[in-house]
C-alpha positions as MATLAB code, in Angstrom:
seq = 'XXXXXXXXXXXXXXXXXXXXXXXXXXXXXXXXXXXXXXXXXXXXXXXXXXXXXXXXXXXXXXXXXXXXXXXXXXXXXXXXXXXXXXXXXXXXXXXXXXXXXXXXXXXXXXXXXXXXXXXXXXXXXXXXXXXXXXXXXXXXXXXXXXXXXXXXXXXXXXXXXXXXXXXXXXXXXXXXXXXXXXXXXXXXXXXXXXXXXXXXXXXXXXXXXXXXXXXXXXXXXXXXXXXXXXXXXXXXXXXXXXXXXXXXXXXXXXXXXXXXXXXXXXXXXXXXXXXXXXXXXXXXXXXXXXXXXXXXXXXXXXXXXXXXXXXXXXXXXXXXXXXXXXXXXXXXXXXXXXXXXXXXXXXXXXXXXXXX';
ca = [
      25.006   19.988  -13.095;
      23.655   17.514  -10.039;
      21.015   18.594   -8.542;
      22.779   17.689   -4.761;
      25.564   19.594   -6.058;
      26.473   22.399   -3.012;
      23.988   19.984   -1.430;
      24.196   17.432    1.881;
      23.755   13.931   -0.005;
      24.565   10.675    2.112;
      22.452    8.425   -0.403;
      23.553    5.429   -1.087;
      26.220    4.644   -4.072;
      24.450    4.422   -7.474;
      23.557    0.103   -8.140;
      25.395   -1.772  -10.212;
      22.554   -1.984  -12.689;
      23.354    0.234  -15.589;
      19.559    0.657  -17.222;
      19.314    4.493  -17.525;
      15.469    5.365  -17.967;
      14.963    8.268  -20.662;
      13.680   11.640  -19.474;
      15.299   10.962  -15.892;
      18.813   12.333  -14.320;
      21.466   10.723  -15.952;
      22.701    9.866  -12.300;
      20.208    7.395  -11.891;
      21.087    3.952  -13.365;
      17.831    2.550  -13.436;
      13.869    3.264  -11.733;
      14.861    1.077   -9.042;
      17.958    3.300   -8.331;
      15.746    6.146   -8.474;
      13.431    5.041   -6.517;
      15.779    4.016   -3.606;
      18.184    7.135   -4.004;
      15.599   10.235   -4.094;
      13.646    8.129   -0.774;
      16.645    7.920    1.166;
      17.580   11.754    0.256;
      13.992   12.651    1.249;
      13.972   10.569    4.443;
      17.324    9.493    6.354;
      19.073   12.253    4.573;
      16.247   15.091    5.714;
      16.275   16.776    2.351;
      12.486   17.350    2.339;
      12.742   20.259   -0.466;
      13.662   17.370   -3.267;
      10.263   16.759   -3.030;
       9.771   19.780   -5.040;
      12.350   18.041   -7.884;
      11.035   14.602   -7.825;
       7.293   15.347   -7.322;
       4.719   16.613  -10.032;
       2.889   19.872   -9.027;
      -0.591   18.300   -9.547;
       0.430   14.440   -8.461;
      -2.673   13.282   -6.590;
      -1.872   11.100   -3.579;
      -4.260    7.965   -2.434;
      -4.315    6.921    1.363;
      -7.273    5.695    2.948;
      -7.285    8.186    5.124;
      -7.310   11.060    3.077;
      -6.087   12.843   -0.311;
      -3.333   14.834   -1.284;
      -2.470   16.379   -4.209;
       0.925   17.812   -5.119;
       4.406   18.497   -4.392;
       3.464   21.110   -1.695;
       1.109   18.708    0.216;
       3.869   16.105    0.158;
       6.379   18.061    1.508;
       4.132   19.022    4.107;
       3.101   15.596    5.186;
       6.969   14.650    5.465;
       7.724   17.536    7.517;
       4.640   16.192    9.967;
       5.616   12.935   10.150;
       9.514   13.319   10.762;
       8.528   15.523   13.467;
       7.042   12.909   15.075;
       9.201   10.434   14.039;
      12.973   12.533   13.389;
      14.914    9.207   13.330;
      12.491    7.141   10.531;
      14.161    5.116    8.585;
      13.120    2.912    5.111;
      14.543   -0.428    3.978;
      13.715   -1.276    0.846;
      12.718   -4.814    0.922;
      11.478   -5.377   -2.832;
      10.731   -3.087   -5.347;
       8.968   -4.493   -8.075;
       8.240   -2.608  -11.334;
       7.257   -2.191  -14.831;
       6.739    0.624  -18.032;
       8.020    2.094  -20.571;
       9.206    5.120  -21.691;
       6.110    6.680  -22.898;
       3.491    5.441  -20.971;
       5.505    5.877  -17.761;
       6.747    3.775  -14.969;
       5.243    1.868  -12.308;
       7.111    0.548   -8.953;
       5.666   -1.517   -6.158;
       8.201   -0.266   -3.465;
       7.861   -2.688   -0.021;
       9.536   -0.394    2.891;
      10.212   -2.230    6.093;
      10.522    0.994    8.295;
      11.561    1.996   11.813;
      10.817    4.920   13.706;
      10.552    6.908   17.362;
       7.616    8.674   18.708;
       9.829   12.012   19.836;
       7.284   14.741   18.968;
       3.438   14.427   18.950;
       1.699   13.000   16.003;
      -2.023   12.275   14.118;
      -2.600    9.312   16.803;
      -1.242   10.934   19.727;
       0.719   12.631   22.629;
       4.675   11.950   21.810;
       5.520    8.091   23.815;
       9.335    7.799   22.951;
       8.530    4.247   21.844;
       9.969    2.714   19.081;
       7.746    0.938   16.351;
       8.494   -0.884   12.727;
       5.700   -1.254   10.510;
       5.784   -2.305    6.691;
       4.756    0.566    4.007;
       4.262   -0.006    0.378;
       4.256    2.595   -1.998;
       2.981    2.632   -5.468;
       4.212    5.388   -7.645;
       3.702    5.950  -11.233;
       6.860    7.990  -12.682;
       7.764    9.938  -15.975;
      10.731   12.091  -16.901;
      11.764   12.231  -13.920;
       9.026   12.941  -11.283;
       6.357   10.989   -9.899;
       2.741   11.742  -11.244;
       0.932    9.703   -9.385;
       0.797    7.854   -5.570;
      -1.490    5.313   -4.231;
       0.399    4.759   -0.260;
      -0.410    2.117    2.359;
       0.836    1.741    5.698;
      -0.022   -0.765    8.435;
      -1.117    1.875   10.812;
      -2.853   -0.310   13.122;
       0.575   -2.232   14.059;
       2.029    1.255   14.261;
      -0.138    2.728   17.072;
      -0.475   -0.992   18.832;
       3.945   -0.169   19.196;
       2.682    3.070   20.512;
       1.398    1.932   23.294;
      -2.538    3.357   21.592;
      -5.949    1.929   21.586;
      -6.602    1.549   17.884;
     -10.407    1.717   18.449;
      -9.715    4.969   20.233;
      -7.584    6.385   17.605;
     -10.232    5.633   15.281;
     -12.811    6.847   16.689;
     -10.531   10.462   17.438;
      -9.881   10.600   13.163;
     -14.143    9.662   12.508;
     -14.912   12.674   14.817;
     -12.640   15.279   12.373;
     -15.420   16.283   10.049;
     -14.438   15.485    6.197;
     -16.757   17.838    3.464;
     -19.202   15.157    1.799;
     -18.561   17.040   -1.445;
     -14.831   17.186   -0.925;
     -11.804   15.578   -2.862;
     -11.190   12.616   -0.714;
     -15.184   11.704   -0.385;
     -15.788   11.709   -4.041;
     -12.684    9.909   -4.542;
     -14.152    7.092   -1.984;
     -17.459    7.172   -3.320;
     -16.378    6.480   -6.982;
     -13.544    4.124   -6.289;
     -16.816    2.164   -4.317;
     -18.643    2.784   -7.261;
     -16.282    1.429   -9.864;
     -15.189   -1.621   -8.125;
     -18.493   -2.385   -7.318;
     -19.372   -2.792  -10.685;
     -16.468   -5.143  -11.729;
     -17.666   -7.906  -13.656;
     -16.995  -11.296  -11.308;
     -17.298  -13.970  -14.406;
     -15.158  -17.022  -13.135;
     -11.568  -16.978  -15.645;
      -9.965  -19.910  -17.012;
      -6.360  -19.641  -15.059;
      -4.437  -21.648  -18.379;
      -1.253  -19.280  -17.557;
       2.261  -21.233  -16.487;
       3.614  -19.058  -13.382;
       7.275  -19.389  -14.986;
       6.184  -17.919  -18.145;
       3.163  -15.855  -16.890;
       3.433  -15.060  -13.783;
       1.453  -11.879  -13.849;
      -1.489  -13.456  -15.116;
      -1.153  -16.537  -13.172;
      -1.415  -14.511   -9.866;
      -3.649  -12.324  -10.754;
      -6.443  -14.395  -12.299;
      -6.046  -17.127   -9.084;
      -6.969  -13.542   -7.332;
      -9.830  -13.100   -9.164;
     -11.540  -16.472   -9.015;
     -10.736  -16.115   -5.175;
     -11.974  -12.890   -4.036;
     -14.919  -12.002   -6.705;
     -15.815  -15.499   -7.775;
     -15.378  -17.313   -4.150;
     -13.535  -19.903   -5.386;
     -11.424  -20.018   -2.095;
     -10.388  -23.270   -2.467;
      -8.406  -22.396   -5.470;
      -5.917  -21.074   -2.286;
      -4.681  -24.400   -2.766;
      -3.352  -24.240   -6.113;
      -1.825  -20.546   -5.269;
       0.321  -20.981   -2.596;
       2.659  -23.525   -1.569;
       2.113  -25.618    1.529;
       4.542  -23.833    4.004;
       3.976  -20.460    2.589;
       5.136  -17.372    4.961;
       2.221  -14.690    4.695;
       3.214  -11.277    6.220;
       0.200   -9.235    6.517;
      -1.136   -5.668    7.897;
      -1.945   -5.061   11.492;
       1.205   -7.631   12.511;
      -0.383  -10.838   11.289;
       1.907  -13.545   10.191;
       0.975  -16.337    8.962;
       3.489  -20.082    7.881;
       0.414  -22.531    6.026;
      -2.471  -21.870    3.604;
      -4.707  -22.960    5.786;
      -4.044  -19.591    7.739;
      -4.623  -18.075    4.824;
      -7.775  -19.361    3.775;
      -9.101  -18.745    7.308;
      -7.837  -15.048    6.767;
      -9.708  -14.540    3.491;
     -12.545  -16.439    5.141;
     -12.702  -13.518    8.026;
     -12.298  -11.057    5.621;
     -15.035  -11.986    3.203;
     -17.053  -12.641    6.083;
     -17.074   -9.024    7.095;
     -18.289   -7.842    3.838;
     -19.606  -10.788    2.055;
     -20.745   -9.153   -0.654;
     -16.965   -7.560   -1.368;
     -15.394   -7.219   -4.691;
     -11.698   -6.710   -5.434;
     -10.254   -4.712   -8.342;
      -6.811   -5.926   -9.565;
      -5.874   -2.705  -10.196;
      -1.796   -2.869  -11.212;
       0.716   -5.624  -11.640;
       4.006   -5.580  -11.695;
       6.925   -8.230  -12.515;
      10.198   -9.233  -11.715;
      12.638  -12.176  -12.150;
      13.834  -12.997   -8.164;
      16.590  -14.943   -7.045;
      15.114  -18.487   -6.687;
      14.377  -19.421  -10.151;
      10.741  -17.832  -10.199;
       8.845  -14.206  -10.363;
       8.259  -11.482   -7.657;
       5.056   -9.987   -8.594;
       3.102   -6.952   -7.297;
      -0.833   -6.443   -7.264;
      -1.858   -2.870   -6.369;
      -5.985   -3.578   -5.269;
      -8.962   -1.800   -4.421;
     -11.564   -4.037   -2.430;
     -15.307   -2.300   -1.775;
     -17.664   -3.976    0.599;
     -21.023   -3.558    2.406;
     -20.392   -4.346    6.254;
     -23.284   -6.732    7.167;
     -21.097   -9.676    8.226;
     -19.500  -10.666   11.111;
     -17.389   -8.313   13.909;
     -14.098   -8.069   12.392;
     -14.539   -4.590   12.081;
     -17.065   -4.098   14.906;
     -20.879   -4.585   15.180;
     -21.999   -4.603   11.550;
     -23.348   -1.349   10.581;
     -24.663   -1.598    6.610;
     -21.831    0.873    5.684;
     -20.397    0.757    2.096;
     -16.322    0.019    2.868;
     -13.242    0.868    0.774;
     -10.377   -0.386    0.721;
      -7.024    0.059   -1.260;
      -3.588   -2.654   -0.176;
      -0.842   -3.838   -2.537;
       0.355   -7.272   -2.353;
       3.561   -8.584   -3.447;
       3.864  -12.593   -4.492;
       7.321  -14.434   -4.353;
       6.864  -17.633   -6.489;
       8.973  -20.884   -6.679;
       8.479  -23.969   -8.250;
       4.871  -22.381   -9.599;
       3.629  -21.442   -6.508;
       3.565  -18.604   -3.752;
       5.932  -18.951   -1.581;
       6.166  -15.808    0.598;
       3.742  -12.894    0.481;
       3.466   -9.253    1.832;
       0.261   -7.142    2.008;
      -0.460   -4.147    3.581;
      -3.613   -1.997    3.709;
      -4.732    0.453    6.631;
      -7.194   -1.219    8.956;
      -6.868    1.402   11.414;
      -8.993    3.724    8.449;
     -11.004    1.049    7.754;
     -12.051    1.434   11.893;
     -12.334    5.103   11.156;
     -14.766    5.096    8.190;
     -17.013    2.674   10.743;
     -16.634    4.786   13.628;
     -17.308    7.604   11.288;
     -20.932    5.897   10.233;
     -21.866    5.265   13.718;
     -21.247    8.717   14.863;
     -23.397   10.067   11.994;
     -26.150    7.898   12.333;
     -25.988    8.840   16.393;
     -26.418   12.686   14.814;
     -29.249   11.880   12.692;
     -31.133   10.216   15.388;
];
């Protein structure tokens, strides 16, 4: 029996792909029809209790600004934000993915999604103003549920639309006390830890993007970020590349983007980055759509990106995805929370202010 049988379901038709995945519903033709059908149940069709269904009872849940674990806590963090936001909607804009039936599944899942502030929310009284913000979601799934989450969403942009100071709103979260021996801080202060600790030996990039493409991204990445071989931006991306990034950036030549890993390194200058997950796809124009879920970790001693520098350990976590053509990027969207990044400074200052 279907589970929406008896059951309001507006999803949309199953896709034309016919790839069942063992251990799920034999409704779904394929983790990308999954993935699209249970979020649009969830969210434009309001059936929050499928969370229950799709959901493991222990799956932890990464944001960087806080930790969740389980079906229960997702369910309640829906119901939170669609009263805030009762007409939210998600576009799928890519979903990129990879797995097998016994390890599991992993999908890269870019949301492009609009909303209106009707009730009051985490940043604020209720405005009535609309706002669209990019979302990607990184799930890891197995017979049928998803085990594991690592979420980012550009909340920054999102309270800008809002008609909020971000700085404000940051400063509001850093006041909420969070237990120093709780989940979410010894989840930060390992991830800071680990990455840390990444070994930053300069790779040989030998890999063809056509044949490759994984590799090819994700060692260019690597040589980049951890070995500061920013010049290697060159050989990355193509000369009129369109770079969509968090906190509304957009960006149409490398040389933006070299400037924006330039101000970004320059923050934390002694950051590492952890190329956690990636993901590919064949795409339409002849090359590879490939997904990079990270995990940067930084000392803030650098310059005021993110405010006066304060000596504060940073985390980060962001996915990327990569369209490539011709061997090179040729559009790219990443999205990490800045407006957490604010709060974990804000949240620094106002300790130190205690201690003194």
């Amino acid at each position: 029996m279907s589970r929406m049988q008896f059951h309001f379901d507006n999803s949309p038709a199953p896709s034309a792909d016919h790839n069942p995945v063992a251990g799920f519903d034999p409704e779904f033709n394929s983790v990308v029809d999954y993935i699209i059908r249970i979020t649009y149940r969830i969210w434009e069709g309001k059936q929050i209790g499928l969370v229950y269904d799709y959901y493991s009872d222990d799956c932890p849940i990464y944001t960087l600004a806080g930790y969740a674990e389980g079906a229960e806590a997702a369910v309640q963090g829906t119901i939170k934000t669609l009263s805030a936001f009762p007409d939210r909607t998600l576009h799928a804009e890519n979903i990129i993915y990879s797995g097998d039936n016994d390890g599991g599944y992993h999908s890269s899942h870019l949301i492009w999604t609009q909303m209106t502030n009707l009730g009051d929310s985490e940043f604020g009284p209720a405005t009535g103003k609309s706002a669209q913000i990019r979302v990607i979601a990184h799930c890891v799934m197995k017979d049928n549920k998803i085990i594991e989450e690592w979420l980012v969403r550009d909340n920054y942009s999102l309270v800008e639309q809002l008609g909020f100071d971000p700085h404000e709103v940051a400063q509001k979260w850093a006041s909420q006390p969070v237990d120093p021996n709780g989940p979410f801080a010894q989840w930060r202060d390992a991830e800071i830890t680990r990455v840390s600790s990444i070994d930053t030996s300069r790779k040989a990039n030998q890999f063809n993007s056509q044949t490759h493409a994984g590799e090819f991204v994700s060692t260019h990445l690597h040589n980049i970020w951890n070995n500061r071989m920013l010049g290697d931006i060159q050989l990355l991306y193509a000369d009129n590349i369109v770079f969509h990034g968090s906190a509304n950036r957009e960006f149409n030549y490398k040389e933006q983007v070299l400037r924006y890993y330039l101000d970004f390194l320059g923050a934390m200058p002694d950051g590492k980055m952890a190329l956690d997950k990636v993901c590919v796809i064949p795409n339409s124009h002849g090359g590879h759509d490939v997904s990079v879920r990270w995990t940067f970790a930084g000392t803030h001693t650098g310059n005021v990106r993110f405010g006066q520098p304060t000596g504060l350990p940073i985390l980060i976590i962001g996915e990327s995805q990569y369209r490539l053509k011709d061997g090179k990027v040729i559009e790219e969207w990443t999205v990490f929370d800045e407006l957490s990044i604010l709060t974990q400074v804000y949240r620094h200052r106002l300790t130190q202010t205690t201690a003194e």
